[in-house]
Backbone as XML, in Angstrom:
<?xml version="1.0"?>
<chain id="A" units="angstrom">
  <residue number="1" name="UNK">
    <atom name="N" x="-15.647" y="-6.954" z="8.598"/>
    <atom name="CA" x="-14.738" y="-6.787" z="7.474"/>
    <atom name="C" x="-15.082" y="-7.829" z="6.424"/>
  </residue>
  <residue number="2" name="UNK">
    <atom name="N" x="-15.370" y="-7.511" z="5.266"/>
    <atom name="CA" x="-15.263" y="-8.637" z="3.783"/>
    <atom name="C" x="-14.437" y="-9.422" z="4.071"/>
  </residue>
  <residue number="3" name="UNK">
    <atom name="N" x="-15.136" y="-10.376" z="3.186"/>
    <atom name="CA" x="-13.681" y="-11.550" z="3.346"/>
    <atom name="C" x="-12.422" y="-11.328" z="2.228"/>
  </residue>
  <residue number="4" name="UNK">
    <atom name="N" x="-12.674" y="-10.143" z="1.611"/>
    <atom name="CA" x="-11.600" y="-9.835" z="0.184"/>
    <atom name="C" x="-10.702" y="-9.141" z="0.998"/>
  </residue>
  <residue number="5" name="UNK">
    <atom name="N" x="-11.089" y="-8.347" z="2.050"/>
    <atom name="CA" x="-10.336" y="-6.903" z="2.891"/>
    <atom name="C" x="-9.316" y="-8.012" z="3.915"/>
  </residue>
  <residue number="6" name="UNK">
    <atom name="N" x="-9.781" y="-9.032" z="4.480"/>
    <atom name="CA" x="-9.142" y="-10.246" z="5.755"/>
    <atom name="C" x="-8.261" y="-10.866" z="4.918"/>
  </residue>
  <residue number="7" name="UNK">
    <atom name="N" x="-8.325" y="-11.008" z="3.282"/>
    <atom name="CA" x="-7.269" y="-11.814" z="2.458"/>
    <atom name="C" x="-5.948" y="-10.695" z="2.260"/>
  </residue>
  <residue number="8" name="UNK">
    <atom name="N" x="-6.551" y="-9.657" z="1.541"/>
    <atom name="CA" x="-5.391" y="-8.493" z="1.986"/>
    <atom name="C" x="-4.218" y="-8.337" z="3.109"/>
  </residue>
  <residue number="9" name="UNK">
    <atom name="N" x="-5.153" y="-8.393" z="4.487"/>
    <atom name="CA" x="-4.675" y="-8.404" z="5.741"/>
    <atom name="C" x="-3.335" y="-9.959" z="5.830"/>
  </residue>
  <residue number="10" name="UNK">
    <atom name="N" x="-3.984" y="-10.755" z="5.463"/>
    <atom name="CA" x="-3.090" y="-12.041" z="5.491"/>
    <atom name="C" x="-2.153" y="-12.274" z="4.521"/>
  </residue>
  <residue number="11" name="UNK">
    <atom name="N" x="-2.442" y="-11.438" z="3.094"/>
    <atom name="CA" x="-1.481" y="-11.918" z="2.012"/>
    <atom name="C" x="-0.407" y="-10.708" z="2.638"/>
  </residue>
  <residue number="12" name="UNK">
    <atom name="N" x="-0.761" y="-9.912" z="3.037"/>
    <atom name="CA" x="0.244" y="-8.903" z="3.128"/>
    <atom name="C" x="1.007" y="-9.240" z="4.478"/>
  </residue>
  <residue number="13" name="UNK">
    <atom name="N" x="0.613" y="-10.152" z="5.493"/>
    <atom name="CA" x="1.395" y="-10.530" z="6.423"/>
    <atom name="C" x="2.029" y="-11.377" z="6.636"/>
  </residue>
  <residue number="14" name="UNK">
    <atom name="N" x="1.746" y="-12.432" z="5.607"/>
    <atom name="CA" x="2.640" y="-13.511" z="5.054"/>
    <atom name="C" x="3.906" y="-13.284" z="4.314"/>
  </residue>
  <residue number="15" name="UNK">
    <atom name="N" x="3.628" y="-11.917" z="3.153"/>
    <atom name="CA" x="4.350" y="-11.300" z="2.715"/>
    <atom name="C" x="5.877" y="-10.907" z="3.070"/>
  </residue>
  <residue number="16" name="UNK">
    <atom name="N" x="5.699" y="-10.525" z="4.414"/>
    <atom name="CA" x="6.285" y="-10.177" z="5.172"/>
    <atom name="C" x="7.215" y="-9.050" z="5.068"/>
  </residue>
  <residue number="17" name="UNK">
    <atom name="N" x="6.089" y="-8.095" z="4.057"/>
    <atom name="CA" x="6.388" y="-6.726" z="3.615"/>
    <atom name="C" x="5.995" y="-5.890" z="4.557"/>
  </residue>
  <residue number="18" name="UNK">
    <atom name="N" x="6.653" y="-4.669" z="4.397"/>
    <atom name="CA" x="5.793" y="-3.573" z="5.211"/>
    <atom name="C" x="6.314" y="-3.372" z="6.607"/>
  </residue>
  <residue number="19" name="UNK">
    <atom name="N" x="5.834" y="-3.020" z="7.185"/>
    <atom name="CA" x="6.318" y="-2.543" z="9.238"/>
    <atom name="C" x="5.907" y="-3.716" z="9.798"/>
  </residue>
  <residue number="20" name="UNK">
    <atom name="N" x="7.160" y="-3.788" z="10.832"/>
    <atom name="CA" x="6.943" y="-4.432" z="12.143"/>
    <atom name="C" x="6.932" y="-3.504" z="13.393"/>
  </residue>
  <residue number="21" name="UNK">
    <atom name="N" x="6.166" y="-3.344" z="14.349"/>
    <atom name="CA" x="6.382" y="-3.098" z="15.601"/>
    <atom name="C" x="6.599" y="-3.632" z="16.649"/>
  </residue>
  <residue number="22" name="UNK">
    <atom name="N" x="7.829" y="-4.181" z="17.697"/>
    <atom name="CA" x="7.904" y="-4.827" z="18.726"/>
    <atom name="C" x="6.915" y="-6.153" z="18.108"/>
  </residue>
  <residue number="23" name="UNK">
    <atom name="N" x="7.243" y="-6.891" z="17.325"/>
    <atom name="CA" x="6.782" y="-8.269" z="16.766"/>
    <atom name="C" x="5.436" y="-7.886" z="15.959"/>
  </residue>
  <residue number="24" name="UNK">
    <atom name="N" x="4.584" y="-7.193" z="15.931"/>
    <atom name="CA" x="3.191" y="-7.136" z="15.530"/>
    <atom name="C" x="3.250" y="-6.072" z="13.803"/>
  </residue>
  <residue number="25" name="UNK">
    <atom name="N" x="3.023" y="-7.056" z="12.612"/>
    <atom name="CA" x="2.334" y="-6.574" z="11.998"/>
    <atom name="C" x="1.844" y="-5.497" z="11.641"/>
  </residue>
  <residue number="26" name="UNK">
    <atom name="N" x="2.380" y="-4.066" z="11.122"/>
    <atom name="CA" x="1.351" y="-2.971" z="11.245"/>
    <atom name="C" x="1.506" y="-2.786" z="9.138"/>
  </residue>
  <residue number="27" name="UNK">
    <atom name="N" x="1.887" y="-2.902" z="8.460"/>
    <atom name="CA" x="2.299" y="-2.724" z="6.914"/>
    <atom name="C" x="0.933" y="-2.461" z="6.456"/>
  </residue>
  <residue number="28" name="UNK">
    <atom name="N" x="-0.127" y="-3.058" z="6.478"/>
    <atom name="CA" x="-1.294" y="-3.077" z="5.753"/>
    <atom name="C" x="-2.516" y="-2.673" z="7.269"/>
  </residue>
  <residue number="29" name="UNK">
    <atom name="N" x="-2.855" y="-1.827" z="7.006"/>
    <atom name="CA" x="-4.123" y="-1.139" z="7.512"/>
    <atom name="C" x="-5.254" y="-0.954" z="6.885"/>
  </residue>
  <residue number="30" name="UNK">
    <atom name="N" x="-6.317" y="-1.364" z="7.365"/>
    <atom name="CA" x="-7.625" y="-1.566" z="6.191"/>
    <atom name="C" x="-9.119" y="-0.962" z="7.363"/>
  </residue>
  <residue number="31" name="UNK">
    <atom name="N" x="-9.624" y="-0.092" z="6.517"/>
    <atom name="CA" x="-10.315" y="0.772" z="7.631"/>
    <atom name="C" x="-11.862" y="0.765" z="6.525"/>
  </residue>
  <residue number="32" name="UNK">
    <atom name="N" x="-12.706" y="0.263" z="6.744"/>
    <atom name="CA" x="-14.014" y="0.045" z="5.393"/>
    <atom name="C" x="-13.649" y="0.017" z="4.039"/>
  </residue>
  <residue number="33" name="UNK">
    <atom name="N" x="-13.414" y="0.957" z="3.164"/>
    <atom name="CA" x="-13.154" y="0.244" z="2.182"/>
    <atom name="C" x="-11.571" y="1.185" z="1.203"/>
  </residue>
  <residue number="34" name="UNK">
    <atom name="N" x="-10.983" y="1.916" z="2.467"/>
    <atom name="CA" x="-9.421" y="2.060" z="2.359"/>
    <atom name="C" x="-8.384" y="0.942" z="3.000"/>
  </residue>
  <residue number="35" name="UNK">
    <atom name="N" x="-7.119" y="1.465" z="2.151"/>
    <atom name="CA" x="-6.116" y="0.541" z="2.569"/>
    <atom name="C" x="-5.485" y="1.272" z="2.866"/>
  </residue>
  <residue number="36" name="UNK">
    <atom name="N" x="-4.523" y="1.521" z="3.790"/>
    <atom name="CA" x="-2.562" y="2.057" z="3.823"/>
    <atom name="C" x="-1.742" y="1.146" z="4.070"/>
  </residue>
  <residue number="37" name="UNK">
    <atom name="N" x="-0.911" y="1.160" z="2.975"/>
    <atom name="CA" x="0.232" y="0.526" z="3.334"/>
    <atom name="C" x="1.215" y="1.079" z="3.735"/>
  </residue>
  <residue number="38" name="UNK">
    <atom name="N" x="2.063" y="0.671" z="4.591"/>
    <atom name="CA" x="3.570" y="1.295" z="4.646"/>
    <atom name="C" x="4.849" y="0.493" z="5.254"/>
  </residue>
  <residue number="39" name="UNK">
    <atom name="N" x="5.501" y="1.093" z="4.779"/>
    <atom name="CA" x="6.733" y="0.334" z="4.171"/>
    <atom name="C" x="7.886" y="1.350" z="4.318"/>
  </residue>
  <residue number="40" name="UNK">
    <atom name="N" x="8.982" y="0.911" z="4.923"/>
    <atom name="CA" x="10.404" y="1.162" z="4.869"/>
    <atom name="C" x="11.306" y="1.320" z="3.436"/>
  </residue>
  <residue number="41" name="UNK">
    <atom name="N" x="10.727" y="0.236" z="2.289"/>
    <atom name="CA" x="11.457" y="0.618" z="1.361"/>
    <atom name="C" x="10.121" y="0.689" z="0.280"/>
  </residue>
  <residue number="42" name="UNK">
    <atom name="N" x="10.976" y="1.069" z="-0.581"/>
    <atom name="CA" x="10.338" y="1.585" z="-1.905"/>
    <atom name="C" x="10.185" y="0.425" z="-2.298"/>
  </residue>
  <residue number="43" name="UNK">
    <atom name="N" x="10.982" y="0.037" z="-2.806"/>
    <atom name="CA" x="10.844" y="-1.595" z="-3.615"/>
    <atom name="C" x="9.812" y="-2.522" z="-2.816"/>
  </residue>
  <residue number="44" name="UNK">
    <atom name="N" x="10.023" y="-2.726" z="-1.747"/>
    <atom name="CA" x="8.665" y="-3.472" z="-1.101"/>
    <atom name="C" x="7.309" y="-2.881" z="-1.152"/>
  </residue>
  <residue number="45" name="UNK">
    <atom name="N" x="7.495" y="-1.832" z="-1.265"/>
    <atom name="CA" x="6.045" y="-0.686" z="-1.214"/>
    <atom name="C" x="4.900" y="-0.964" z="-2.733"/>
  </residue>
  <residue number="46" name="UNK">
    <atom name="N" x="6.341" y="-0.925" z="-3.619"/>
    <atom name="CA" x="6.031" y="-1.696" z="-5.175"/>
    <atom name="C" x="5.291" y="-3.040" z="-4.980"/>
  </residue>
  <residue number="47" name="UNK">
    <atom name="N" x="5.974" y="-3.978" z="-4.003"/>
    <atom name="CA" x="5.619" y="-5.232" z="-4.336"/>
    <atom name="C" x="4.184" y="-5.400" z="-3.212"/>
  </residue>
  <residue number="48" name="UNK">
    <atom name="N" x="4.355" y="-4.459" z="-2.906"/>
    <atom name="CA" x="2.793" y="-4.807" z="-1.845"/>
    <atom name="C" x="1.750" y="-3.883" z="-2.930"/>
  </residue>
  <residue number="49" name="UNK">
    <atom name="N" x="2.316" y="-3.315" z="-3.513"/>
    <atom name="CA" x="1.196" y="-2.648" z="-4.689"/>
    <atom name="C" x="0.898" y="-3.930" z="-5.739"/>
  </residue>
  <residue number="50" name="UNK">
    <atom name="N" x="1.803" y="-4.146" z="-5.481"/>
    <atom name="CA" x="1.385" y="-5.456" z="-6.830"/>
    <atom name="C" x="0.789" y="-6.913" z="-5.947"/>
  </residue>
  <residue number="51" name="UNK">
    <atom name="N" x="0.676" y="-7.146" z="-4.791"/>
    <atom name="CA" x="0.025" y="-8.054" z="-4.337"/>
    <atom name="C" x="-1.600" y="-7.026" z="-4.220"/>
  </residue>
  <residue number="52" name="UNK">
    <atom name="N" x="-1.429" y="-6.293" z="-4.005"/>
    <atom name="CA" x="-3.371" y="-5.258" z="-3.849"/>
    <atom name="C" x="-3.600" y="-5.791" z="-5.218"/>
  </residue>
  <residue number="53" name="UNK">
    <atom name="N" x="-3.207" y="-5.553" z="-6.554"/>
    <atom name="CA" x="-3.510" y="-5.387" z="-7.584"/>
    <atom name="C" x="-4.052" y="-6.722" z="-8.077"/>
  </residue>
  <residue number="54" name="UNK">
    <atom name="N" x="-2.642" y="-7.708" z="-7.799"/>
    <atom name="CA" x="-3.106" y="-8.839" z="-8.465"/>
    <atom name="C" x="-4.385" y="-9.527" z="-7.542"/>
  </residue>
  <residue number="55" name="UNK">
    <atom name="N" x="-4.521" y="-8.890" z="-6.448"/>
    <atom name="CA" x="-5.653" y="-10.119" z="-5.296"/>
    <atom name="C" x="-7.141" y="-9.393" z="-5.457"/>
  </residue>
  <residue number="56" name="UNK">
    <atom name="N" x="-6.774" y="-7.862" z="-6.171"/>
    <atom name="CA" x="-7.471" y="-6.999" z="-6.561"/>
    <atom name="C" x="-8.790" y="-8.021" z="-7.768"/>
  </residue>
  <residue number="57" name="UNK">
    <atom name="N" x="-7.570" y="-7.998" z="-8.745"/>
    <atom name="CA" x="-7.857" y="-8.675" z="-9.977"/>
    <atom name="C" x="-8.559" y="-9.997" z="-9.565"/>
  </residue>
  <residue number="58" name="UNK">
    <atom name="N" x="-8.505" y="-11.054" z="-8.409"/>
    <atom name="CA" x="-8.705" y="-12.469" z="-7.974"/>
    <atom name="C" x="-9.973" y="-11.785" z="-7.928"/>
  </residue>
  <residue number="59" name="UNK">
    <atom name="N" x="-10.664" y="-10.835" z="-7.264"/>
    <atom name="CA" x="-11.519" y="-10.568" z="-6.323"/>
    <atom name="C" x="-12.510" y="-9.352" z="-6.950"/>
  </residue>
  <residue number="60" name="UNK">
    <atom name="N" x="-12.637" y="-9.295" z="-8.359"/>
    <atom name="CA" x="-13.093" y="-7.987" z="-8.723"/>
    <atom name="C" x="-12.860" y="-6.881" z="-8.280"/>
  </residue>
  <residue number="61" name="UNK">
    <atom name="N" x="-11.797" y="-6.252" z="-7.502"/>
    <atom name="CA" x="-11.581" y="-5.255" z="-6.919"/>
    <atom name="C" x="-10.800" y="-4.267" z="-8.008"/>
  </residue>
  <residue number="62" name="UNK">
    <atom name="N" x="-11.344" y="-2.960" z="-7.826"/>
    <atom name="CA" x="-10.391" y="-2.177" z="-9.227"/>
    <atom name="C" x="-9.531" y="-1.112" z="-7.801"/>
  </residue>
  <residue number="63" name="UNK">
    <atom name="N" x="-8.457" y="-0.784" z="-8.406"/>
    <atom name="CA" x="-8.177" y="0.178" z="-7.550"/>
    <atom name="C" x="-7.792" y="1.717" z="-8.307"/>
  </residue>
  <residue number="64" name="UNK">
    <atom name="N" x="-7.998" y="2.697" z="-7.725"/>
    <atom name="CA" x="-8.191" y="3.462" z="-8.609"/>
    <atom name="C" x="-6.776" y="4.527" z="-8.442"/>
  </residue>
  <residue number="65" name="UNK">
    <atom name="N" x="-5.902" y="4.970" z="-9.222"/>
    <atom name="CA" x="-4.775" y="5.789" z="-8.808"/>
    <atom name="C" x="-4.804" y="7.245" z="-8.363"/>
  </residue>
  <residue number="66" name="UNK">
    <atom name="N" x="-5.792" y="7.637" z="-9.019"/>
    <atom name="CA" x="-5.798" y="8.956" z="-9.322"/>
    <atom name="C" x="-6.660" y="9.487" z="-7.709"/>
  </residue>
  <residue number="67" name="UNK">
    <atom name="N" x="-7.576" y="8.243" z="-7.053"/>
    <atom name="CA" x="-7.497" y="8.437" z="-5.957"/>
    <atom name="C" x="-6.590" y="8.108" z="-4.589"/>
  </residue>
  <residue number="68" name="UNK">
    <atom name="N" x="-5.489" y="7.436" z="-5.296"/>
    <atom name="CA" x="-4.587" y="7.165" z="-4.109"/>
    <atom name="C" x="-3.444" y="8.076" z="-4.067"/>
  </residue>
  <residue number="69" name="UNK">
    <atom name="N" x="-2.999" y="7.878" z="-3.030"/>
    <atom name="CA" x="-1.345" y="8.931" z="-2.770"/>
    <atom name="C" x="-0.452" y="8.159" z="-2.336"/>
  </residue>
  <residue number="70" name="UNK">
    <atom name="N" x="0.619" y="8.687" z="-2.602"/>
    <atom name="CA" x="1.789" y="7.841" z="-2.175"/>
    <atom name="C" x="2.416" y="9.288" z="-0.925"/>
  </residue>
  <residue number="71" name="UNK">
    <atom name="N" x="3.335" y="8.858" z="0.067"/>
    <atom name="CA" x="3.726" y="10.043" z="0.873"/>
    <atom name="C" x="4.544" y="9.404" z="1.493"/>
  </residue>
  <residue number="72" name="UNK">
    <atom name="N" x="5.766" y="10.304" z="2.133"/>
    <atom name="CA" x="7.195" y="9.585" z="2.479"/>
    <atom name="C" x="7.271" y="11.020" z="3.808"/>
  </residue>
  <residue number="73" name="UNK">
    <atom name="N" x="7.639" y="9.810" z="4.973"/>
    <atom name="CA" x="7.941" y="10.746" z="6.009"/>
    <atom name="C" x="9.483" y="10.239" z="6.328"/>
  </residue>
  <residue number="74" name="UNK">
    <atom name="N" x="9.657" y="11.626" z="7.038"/>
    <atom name="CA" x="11.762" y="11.219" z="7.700"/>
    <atom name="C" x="13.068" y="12.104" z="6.397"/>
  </residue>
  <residue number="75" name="UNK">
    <atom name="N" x="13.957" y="11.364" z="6.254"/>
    <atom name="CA" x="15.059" y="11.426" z="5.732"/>
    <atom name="C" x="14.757" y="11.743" z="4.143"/>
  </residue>
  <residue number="76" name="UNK">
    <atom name="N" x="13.972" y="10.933" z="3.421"/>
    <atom name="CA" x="13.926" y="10.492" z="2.379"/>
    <atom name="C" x="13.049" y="11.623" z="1.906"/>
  </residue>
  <residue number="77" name="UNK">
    <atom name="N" x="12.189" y="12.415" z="2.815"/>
    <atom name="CA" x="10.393" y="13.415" z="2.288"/>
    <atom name="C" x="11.535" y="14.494" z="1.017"/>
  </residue>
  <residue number="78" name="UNK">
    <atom name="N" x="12.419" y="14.837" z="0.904"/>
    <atom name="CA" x="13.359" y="15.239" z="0.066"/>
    <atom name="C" x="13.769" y="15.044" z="-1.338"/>
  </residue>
  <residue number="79" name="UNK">
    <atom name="N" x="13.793" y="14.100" z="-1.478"/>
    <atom name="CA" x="14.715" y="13.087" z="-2.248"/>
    <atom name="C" x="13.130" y="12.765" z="-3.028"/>
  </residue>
  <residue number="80" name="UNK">
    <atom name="N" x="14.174" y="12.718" z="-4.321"/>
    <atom name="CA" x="13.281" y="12.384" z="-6.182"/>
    <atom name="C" x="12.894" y="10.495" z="-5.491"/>
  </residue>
  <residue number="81" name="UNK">
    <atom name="N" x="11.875" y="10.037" z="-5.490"/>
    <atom name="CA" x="11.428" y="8.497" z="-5.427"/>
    <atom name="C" x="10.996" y="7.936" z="-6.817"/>
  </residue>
  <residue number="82" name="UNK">
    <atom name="N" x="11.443" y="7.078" z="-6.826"/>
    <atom name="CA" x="10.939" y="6.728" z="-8.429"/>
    <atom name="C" x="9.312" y="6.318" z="-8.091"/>
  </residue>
  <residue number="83" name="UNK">
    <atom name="N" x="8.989" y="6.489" z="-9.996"/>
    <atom name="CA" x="7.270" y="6.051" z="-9.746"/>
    <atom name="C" x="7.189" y="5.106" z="-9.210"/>
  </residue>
  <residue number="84" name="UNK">
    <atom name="N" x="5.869" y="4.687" z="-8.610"/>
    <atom name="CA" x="4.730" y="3.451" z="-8.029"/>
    <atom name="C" x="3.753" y="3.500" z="-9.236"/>
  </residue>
  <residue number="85" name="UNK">
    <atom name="N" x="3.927" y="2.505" z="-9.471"/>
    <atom name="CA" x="2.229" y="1.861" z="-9.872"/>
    <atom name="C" x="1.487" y="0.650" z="-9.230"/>
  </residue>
  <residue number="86" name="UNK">
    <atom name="N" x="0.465" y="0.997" z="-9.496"/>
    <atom name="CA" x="-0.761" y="0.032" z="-9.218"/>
    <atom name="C" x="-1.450" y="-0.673" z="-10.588"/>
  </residue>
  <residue number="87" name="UNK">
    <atom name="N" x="-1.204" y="-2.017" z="-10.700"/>
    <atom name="CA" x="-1.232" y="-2.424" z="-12.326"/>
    <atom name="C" x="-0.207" y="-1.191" z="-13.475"/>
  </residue>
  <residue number="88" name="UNK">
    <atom name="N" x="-1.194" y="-0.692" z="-14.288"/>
    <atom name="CA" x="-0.409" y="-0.108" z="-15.193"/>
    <atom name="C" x="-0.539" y="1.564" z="-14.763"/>
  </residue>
  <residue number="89" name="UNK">
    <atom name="N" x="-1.210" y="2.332" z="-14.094"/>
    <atom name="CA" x="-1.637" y="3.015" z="-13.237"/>
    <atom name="C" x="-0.258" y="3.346" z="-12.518"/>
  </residue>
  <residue number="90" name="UNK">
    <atom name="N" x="0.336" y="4.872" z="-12.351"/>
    <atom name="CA" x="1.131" y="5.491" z="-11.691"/>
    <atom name="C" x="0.211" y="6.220" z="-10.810"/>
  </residue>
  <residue number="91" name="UNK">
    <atom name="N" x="0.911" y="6.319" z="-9.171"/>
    <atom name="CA" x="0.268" y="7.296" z="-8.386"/>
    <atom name="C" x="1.303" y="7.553" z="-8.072"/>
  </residue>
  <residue number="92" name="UNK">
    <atom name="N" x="0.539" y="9.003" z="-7.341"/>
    <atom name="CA" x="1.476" y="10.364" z="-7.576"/>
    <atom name="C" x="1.728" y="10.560" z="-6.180"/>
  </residue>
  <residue number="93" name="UNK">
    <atom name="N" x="2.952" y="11.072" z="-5.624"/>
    <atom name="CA" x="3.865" y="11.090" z="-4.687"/>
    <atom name="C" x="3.272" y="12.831" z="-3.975"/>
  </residue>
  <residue number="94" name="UNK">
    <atom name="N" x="3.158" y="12.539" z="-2.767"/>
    <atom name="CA" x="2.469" y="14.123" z="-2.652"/>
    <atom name="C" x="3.432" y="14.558" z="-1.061"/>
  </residue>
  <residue number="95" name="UNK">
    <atom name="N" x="3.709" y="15.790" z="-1.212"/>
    <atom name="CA" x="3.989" y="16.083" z="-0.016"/>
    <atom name="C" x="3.692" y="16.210" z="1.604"/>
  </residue>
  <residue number="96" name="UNK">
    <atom name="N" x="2.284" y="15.921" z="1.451"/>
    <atom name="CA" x="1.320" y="15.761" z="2.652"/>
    <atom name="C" x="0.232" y="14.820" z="2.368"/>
  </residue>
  <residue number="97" name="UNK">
    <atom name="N" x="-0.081" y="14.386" z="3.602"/>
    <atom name="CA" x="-0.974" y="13.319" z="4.019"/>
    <atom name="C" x="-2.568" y="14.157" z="4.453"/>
  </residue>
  <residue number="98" name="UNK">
    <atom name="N" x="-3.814" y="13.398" z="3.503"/>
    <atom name="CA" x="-5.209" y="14.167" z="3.893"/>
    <atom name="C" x="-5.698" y="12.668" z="3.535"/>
  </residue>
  <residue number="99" name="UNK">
    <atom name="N" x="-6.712" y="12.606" z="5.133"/>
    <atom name="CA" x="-7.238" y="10.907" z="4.839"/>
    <atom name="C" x="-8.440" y="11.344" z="5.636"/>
  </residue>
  <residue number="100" name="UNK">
    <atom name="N" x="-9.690" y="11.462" z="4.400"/>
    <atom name="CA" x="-10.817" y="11.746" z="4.834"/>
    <atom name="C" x="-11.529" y="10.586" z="5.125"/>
  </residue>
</chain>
């Protein structure tokens, strides 16, 4: 793993945004050169978009919207979510999950 992808992993677990499982960390998943995040709330989901972005920015990293998705499983897959962005960049909320 880069050492930009292991700073991700740590800013986001310091953070202390995102999922816990039985004590362990799961919010930020980093698989070559994707990320998933996930998150219980919206508002944290925001602020872990804005830690990618700004560590993005530290690190030359661009992220691109129009290739990312946002997707909501459970109670909520229903219900209007307000936008996400990534910097100034809105991504778009989709009803299903495709992770090639």
């Amino acid at each position: 793993m880069t050492r930009g992808l292991e700073c991700y992993l740590i800013r986001m677990s310091l953070s202390d945004l995102g999922r816990h499982i039985d004590g362990v960390y799961i919010g930020c998943l980093v698989y070559a050169d994707d990320i998933i995040l996930l998150s219980a709330s919206v508002a944290h989901l925001q602020m872990m978009l804005d830690i990618c972005y700004v560590r993005g920015t530290e690190i030359d990293i661009m992220f691109n919207a129009k290739k990312s998705s946002l997707f909501v499983v459970g109670r909520a897959c229903d219900v209007l979510i307000d936008t996400l962005t990534i910097g100034r960049d809105t991504i778009n909320w989709n009803k299903s999950m495709k992770h090639l």
